[in-house]
N, C-alpha and C positions, 0 to 999 in steps of 0.2 A: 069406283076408280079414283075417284077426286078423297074422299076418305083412305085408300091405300098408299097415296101420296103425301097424304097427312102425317101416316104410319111411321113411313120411309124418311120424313122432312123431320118428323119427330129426331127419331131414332138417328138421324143423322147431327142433330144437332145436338143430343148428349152424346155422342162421338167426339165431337167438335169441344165440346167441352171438357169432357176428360182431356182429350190430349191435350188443352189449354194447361188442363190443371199438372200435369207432366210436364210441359213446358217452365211451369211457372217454379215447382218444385225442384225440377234440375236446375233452374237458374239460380233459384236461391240456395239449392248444396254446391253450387259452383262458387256462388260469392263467395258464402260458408270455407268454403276449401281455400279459395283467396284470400280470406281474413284469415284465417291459420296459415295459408304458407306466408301470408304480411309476420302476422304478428312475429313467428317462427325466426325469422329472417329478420326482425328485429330485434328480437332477445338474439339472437346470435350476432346483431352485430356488438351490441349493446357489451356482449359477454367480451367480444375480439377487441373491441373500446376499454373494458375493464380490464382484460388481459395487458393491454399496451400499456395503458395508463399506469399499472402498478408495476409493471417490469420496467416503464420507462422513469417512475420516481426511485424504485431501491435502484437502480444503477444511478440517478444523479444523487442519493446519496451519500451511498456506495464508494465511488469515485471521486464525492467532493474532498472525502475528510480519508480515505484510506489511500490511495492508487499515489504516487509520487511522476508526475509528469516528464519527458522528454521535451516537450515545445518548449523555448525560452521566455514566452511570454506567460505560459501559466506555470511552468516552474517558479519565476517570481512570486508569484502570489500562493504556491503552497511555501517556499520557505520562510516567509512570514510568519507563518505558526510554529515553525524546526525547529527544533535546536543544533539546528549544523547546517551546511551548504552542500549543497551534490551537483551534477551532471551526469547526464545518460548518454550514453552512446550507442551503435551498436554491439558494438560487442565491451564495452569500456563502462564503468563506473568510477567518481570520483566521488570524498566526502570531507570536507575541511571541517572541524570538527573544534571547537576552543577547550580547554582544559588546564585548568578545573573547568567543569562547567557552570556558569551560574545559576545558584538556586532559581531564583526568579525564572532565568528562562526556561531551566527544567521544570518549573511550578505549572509555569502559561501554558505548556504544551498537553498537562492533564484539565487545566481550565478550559483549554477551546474545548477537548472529547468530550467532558462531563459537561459543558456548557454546551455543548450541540445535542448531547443526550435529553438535556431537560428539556429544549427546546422545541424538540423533535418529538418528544413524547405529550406535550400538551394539549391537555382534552380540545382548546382550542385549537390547535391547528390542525388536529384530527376532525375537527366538525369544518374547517373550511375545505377542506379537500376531499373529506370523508375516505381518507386513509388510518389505518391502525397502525404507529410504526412502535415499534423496541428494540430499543440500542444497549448492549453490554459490550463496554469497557471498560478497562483500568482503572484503577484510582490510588493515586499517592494520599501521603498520612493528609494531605490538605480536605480529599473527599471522604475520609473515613475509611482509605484503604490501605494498603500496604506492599504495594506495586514495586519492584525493587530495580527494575529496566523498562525504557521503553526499546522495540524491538521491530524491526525491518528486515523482508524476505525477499532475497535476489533469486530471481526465477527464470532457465532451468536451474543455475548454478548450486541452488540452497542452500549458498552462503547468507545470514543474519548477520544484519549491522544491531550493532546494542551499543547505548549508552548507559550505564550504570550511577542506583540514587547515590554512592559514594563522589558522584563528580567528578572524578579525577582517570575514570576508563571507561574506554573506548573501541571500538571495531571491527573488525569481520570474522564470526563463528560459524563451524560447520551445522547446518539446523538441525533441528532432532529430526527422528521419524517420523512423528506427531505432526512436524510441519511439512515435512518433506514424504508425506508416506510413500510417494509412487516411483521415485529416484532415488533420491540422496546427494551427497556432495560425492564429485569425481575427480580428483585430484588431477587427473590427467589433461581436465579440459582449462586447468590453469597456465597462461600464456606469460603475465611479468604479474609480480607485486611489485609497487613501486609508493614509500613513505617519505613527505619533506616534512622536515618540524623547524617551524619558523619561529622565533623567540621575538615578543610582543616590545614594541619599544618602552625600553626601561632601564633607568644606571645604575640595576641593583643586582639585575641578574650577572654571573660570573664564572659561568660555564669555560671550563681549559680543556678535557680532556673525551673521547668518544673510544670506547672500548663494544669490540663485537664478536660473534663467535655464529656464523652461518654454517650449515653443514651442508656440502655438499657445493661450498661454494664457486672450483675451478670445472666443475661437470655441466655440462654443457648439453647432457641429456635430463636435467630438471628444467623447471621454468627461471626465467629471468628476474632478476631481482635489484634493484634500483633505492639506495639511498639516500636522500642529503639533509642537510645542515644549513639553515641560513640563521647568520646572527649579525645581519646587520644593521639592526636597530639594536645591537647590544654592544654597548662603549666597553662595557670590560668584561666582556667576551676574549679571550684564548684560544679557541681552539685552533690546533693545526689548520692551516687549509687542507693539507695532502688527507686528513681525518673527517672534512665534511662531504664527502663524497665514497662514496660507497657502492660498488657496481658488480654483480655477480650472478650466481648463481645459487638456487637454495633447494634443499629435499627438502618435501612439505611433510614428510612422514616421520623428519625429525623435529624439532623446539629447537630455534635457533633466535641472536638476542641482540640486541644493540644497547648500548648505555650511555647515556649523554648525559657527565657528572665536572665535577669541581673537585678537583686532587686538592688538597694543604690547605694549611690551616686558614681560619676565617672566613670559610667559604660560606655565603649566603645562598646561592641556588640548591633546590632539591633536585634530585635524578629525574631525569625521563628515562620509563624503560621501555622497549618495543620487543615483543615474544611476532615470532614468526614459525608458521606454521601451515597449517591447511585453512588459516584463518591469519588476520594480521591485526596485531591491537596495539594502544600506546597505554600507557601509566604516567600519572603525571600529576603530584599532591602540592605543588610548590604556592606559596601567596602570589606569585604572578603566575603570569598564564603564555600559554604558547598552542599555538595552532596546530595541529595533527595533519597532514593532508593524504589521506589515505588514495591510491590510486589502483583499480585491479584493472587489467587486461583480461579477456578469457578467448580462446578459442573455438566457442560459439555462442549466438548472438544471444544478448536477454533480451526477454521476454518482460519481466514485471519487476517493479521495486516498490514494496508497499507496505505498511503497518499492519502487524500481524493481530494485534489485540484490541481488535475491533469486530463486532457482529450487530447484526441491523439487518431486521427482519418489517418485510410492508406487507398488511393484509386489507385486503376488500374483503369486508365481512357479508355485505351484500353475493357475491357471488363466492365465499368462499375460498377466495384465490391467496394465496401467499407467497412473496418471493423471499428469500434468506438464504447468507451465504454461511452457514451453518448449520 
C-alpha cells in the first residue's frame, strides 16, 4: 500500500513538474511576444518620429526661402531678401517694383538662394541633424549660370510676377502650362488692374506728356482698370494733370498701352511703357529710376504667392523617407 502511494506521489510530482515546465515556457513566449510587440511599437514610433521630423524640416525649408507671406510681421523679413515690395490680401495683390532695378539687389537675391543652397547641402549640417537635403535653383552669370528672370506664381490666378536680368521690366504674365498644369490663367476672374508710377525725386527728370490706347475702355463688361501718375518729386515734370489719371475699363484679350514720354527737344527722360493685357508690365531703361506699383484685384481669393525656381528635397536615409516638391 504504502509503496503504491509512493507510485502515485511519484507520478504526481513529474506532473507537477511538467506543467511547471509549461508554465514557465508560456511565460517566457509571452515576454517573448512582449519584447516584439515593445520593440514593434518602437520602430513604429521611431518610424512616425522620422516621418515628422522630415516633413517637418522640408516644410521649414520649403517655406522659409520659397512661400511669400501675408502676416506683416514676416512679410518684413522676407522682403529683405526681394527685390520689390508686395502685400497680400484676400483676394488683392500688390507689388512696388523700382526700375531699372539695381544690379546689386538683383545680384543678392541669387546670393541668399545659392547661399542657402551651400549651406543646406553641407556634409556638416547633414551629420548634425542627420538629414540629406538638395537644393536646385537658379543661378545668374555671378553663380556660373545664366538665369535670365527671377519668377513668382500667384495661385489659383496663374498669373507670374517676373523681373527681368535687363533691369528695366517688370510684372504680371499669364504662366505656362508647366506651371499651371491643372487650371491656367482665367481672364474672367480678373476684377481691376490698377498701375501708379511714381517718378523718384530728382531735377533731371522732365516727363510733359502721357499718351494711351486701352481697348475696350468705355465697356463696362470687362474688368476695371485704374491709372496714375505721380511726379511730385519731379520740379520739371509737365505733365497735364487732367493726363495723370487714368480710369476705365480694358479687354484683357487685346494689348493695350500707356506712354509716359518728354515731347521736344532737349528732353533728358526716357519713356516708361506699360503693355496691358491678360498680364500687366512696365518698361523702363532711363539713368533714373521710378517706382512701378502694380496692383491686381481678382474675384477670387489667392491661395499662394511664391518663387517658382526653387526645389529642395529631405531625405532620412536611415528609414528611407524623402519629402520633395518636385
Amino acid at each position: 500500500m504504502l509503496s503504491g502511494f509512493g507510485n502515485f506521489a511519484g507520478k504526481k510530482g513529474v506532473l507537477l513538474s511538467f506543467t511547471a515546465l509549461l508554465l514557465i515556457l508560456a511565460l517566457l513566449s509571452l515576454i517573448d511576444a512582449l519584447n516584439t510587440q515593445s520593440s514593434r511599437a518602437n520602430a513604429s514610433q521611431a518610424l512616425v518620429f522620422a516621418l515628422q521630423s522630415a516633413s517637418s524640416k522640408f516644410e521649414n525649408l520649403y517655406t522659409d526661402i520659397v512661400f511669400l507671406d501675408k502676416e506683416p510681421a514676416a512679410k518684413i523679413v522676407d522682403e529683405r531678401n526681394l527685390p520689390f515690395s508686395y502685400s497680400l490680401d484676400y483676394n488683392s495683390v500688390q507689388v512696388i517694383q523700382e526700375l531699372p532695378l539695381k544690379q546689386n539687389v538683383w545680384d543678392s537675391y541669387f546670393d541668399l538662394l545659392n547661399s542657402f543652397k551651400i549651406f543646406n547641402e553641407s556634409p556638416d549640417f547633414e551629420i548634425s541633424d542627420g538629414f540629406a537635403i538638395s537644393v536646385q535653383t537658379v543661378q545668374n552669370s555671378k553663380w556660373g549660370g545664366s538665369a535670365q528672370d527671377m519668377n513668382f506664381l500667384l495661385l489659383p490666378q496663374c498669373l507670374q510676377y517676373s523681373a527681368l536680368s535687363n533691369l528695366s521690366q517688370a510684372g504680371f504674365y499669364p504662366a505656362s502650362s508647366v506651371e499651371c498644369p491643372s487650371s491656367g490663367f482665367d481672364a474672367s476672374k480678373i476684377k481691376k488692374y490698377s498701375i501708379s508710377i511714381r517718378v523718384k525725386k530728382t531735377s533731371l527728370e522732365d516727363y510733359n506728356a502721357i499718351s494711351y490706347n486701352i481697348a475696350g475702355f468705355s465697356n463696362p463688361a470687362f474688368p476695371e482698370f485704374e491709372f496714375n501718375f505721380i511726379d511730385s518729386n519731379c520740379s520739371q515734370c509737365a505733365v497735364p494733370t487732367a493726363s495723370k489719371h487714368i480710369e476705365g475699363y480694358f479687354d484683357p484679350s487685346q494689348q493695350s498701352s500707356i506712354r509716359i514720354y518728354c515731347s521736344g527737344s532737349g528732353c533728358n527722360s526716357q519713356d516708361i511703357n506699360i503693355s496691358i493685357g491678360n498680364g500687366i508690365q512696365a518698361f523702363h531703361s532711363g539713368s533714373y529710376r521710378i517706382d512701378a506699383n502694380f496692383s491686381l484685384i481678382f474675384k477670387n481669393p489667392i491661395s499662394a504667392f511664391y518663387f517658382t525656381d526653387f526645389n529642395v528635397s529631405v531625405q532620412n536615409q536611415d528609414f528611407n523617407i524623402t519629402y520633395a516638391n518636385s
